[in-house]
C-alpha positions in Angstrom: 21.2 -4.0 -26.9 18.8 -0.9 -27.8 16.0 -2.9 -28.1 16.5 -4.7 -24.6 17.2 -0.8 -23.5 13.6 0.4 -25.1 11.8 -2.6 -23.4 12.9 -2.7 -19.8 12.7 1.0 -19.4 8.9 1.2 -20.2 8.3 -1.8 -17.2 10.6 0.2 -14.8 8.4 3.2 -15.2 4.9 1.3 -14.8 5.9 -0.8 -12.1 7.4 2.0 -9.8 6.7 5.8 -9.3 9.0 8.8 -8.3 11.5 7.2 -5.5 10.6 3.8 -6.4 6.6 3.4 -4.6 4.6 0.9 -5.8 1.5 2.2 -8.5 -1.3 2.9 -7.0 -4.8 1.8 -8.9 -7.2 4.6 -9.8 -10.5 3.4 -8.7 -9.3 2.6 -5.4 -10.6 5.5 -2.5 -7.8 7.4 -0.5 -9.7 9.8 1.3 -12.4 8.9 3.7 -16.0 9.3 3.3 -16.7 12.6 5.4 -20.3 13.0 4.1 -21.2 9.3 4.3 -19.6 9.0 7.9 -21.9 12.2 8.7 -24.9 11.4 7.6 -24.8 7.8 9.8 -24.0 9.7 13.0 -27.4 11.9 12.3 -29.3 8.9 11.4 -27.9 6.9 14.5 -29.2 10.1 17.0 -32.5 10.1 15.3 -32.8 6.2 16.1 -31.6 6.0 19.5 -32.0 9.6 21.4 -36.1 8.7 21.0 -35.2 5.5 22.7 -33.1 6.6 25.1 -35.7 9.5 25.6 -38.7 6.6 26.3 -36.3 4.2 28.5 -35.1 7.4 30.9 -38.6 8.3 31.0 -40.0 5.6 32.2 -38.5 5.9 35.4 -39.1 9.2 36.4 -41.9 10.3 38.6 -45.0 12.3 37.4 -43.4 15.6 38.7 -40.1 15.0 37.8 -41.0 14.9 34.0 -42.1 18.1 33.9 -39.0 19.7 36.2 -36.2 17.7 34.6 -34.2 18.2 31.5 -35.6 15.2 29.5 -32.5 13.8 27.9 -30.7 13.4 31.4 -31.0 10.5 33.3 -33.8 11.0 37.0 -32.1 12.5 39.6 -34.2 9.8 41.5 -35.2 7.1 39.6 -38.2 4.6 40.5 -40.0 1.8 39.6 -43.0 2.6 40.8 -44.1 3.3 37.1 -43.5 -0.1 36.1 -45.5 -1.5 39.4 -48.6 0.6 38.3 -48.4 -1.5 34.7 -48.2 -4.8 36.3 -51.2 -3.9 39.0 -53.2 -3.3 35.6 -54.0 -6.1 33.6 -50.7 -5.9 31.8 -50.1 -9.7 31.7 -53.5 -10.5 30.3 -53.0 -8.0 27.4 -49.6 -9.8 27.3 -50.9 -13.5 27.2 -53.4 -12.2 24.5 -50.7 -10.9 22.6 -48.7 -14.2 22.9 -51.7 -16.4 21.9 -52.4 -14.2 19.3 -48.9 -13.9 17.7 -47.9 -17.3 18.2 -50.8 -19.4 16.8 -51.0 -17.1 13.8 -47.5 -17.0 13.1 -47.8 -21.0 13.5 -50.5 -21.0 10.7 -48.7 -18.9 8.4 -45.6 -21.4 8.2 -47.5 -24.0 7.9 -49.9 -23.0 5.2 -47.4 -20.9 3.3 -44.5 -23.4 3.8 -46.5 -26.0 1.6 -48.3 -23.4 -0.7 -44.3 -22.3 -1.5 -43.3 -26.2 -2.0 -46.3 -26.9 -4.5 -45.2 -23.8 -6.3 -41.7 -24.5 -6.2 -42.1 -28.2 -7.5 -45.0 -27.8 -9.4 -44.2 -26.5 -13.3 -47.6 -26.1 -14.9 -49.8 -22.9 -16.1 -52.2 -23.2 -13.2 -50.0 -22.9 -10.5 -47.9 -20.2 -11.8 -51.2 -18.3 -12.3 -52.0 -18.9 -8.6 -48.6 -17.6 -7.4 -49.3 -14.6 -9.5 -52.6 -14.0 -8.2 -51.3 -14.2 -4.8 -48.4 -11.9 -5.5 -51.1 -9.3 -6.0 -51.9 -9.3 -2.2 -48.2 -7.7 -1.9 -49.7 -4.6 -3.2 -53.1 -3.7 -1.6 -52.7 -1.8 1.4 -54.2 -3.4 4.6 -56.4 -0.4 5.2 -58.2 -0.4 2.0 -59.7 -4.0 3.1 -60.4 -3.1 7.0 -64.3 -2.7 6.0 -65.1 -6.0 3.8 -62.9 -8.0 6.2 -65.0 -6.2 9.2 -68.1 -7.2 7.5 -66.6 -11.0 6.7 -65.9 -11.2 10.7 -69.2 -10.0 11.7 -71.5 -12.5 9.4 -68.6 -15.1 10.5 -69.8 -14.5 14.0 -66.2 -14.4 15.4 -66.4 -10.6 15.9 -64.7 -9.6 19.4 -62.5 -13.0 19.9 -58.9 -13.2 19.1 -59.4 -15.3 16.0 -60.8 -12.2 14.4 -57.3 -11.1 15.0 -55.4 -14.2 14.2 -57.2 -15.0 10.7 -56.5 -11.7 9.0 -53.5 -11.3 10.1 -52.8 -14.7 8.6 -54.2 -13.9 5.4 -52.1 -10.2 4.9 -48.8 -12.4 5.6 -49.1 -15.7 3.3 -47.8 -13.4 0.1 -44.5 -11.9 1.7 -44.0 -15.5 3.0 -44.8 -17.3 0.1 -42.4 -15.1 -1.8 -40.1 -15.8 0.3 -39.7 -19.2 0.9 -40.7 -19.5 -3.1 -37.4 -18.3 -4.1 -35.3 -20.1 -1.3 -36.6 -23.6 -2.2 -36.6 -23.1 -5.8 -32.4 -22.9 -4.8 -32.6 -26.5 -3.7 -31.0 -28.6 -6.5 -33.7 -31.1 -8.2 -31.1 -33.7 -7.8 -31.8 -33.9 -4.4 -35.3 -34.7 -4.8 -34.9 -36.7 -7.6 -32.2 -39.0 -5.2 -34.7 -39.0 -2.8 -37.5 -40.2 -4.7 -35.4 -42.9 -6.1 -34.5 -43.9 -2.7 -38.8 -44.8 -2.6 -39.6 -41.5 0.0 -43.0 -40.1 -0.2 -43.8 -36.2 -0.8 -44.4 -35.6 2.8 -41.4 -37.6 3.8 -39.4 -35.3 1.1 -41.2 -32.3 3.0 -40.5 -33.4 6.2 -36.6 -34.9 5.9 -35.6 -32.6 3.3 -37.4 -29.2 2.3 -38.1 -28.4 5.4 -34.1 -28.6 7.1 -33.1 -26.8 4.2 -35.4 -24.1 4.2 -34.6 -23.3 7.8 -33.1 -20.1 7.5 -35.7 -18.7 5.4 -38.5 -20.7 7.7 -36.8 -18.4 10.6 -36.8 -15.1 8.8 -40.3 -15.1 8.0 -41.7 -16.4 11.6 -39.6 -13.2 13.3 -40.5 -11.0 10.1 -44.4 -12.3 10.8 -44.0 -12.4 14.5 -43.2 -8.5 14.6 -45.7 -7.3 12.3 -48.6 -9.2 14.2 -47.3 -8.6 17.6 -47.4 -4.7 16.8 -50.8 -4.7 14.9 -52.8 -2.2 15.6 -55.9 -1.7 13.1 -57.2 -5.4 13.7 -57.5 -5.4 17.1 -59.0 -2.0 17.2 -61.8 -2.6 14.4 -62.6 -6.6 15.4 -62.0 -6.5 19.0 -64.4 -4.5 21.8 -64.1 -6.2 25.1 -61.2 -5.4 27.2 -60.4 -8.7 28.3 -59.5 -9.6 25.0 -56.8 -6.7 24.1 -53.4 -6.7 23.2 -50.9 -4.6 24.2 -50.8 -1.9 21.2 -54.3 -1.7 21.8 -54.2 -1.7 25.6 -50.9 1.2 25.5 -54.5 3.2 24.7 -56.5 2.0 27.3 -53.5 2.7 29.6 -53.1 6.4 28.6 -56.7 7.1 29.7 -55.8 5.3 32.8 -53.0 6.9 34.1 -54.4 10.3 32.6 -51.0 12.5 32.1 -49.0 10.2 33.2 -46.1 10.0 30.8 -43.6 8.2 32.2 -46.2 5.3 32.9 -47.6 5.1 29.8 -43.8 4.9 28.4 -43.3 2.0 31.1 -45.8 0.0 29.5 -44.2 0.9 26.0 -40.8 -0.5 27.4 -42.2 -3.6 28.7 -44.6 -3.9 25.8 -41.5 -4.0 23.8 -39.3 -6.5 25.5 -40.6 -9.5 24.3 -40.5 -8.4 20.6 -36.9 -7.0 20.8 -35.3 -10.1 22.8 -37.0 -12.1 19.6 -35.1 -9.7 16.8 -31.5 -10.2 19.2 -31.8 -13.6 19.0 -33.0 -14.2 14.9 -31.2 -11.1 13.8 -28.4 -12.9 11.8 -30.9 -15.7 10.1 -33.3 -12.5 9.1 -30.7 -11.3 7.4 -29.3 -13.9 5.6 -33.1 -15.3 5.0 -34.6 -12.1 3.0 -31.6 -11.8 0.5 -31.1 -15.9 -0.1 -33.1 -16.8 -3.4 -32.6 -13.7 -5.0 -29.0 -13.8 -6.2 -30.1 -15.7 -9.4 
């Protein structure tokens, strides 16, 4: 009896407190995070007041940006700042910008797609020392090159044309990508490709009916991750580009502030509609960005 008195009186007291609450672990958080909540408010007004600031600009008038408080909305809004952009070449600098962002973005997955499926399948010394080499592109700084790859366009003859744009762009974005997709296809179990080769498919046929489906997600992240950083490049088409028929629109936002002088709010027009494309791209590929830059590197 005094030893089933000495046992149960122990349990009683670590399974229930004073008045009989259940025990509450240690490491688990009771009070909330005051700092942490803090801080995300001030970061979230240093994102979006700019914003709001360029948006409610853009449809003042020229006077009324200099008489109004600036972070409350026109007493008379207009568009006529946004009708000025459009009556100035704004959808040739934004057809530039398309051809320019889509056919380079189209060469990167393609060339790095099957530069990261010979690496990924492909064992030996030689290729591993290739993937390395590339890897070093990751940490040279764009600038550093903008005079030898100036130099390369000129003797190349392709100076002031949009494939001076398109073909260093290209370059600057194979290592990212072939990171990338690298470390998602290496997550593809060989068992798969071994079945398929059994079953008599060719390498392309593998590339095509398997790699390829699979590697959507990660295919997706780097064409919007891509698509972003060419359709705000700014140094390119500054250094390799003169005429102004061939701008795009981060150069041409330039052209537009000598334009329209001191004309705030229609420079920030052109910055919203500049934009819209870009942003409407992020909405829609937001979830597979995420989920494609952190698959392949759980291992």
């Amino acid at each position: 009896m005094t030893s089933s008195a000495s046992v149960g009186a122990p349990a009683k007291i670590l399974t229930s407190g004073s008045g009989g609450a259940p025990h509450r672990s240690r490491g688990r958080r009771t009070h909330p995070n005051v700092l942490g909540g803090f801080g995300s408010v001030i970061w979230l007004a240093i994102v979006v007041i700019p914003l709001y600031w360029i948006v409610i600009t853009s449809f003042r008038t020229q006077s009324g940006f200099f008489s109004e408080n600036p972070l409350i909305p026109p007493a008379e809004p207009t568009l006529a700042n946004y009708q000025l952009v459009l009556e100035n070449d704004f959808w040739r600098y934004l057809l530039n910008s398309l051809i320019v962002t889509g056919v380079a973005v189209a060469l990167i997955l393609v060339v790095g797609f099957l530069f990261a499926y010979t690496i990924a399948r492909t064992t030996n010394k030689k290729t591993r020392a290739l993937f390395n080499v590339m890897l070093i592109g990751l940490a040279i700084p764009l600038q550093a090159t903008i005079i030898p790859v100036y130099l390369m366009i000129v003797k190349a003859r392709l100076y002031d044309n949009l494939i001076a744009i398109i073909l260093p762009s290209v370059a600057f974005a194979l290592p990212i990508t072939v990171l990338i997709l690298v470390n998602f296809l290496r997550d593809i179990p060989n068992s798969l490709y071994e079945a398929a080769l059994i079953d008599g498919a060719t390498e392309w046929q593998i590339i095509r009916r398997l790699a390829f489906p699979l590697a959507k997600p990660a295919i997706v992240t780097v064409a919007i991750y891509n698509g972003l950083n060419v359709w705000n490049g700014f140094l390119f088409p500054l250094i390799l580009t003169q005429s102004p028929e061939i701008r795009v629109l981060p150069l041409a936002l330039t052209s537009y502030q000598g334009l329209f002088s001191i004309n705030v709010p229609a420079v920030l027009a052109a910055v919203v509609l500049s934009s819209l494309p870009i942003i409407a791209l992020y909405v829609v590929g937001r979830r597979q960005l995420v989920a494609g830059m952190t698959a392949g590197f759980g291992k």
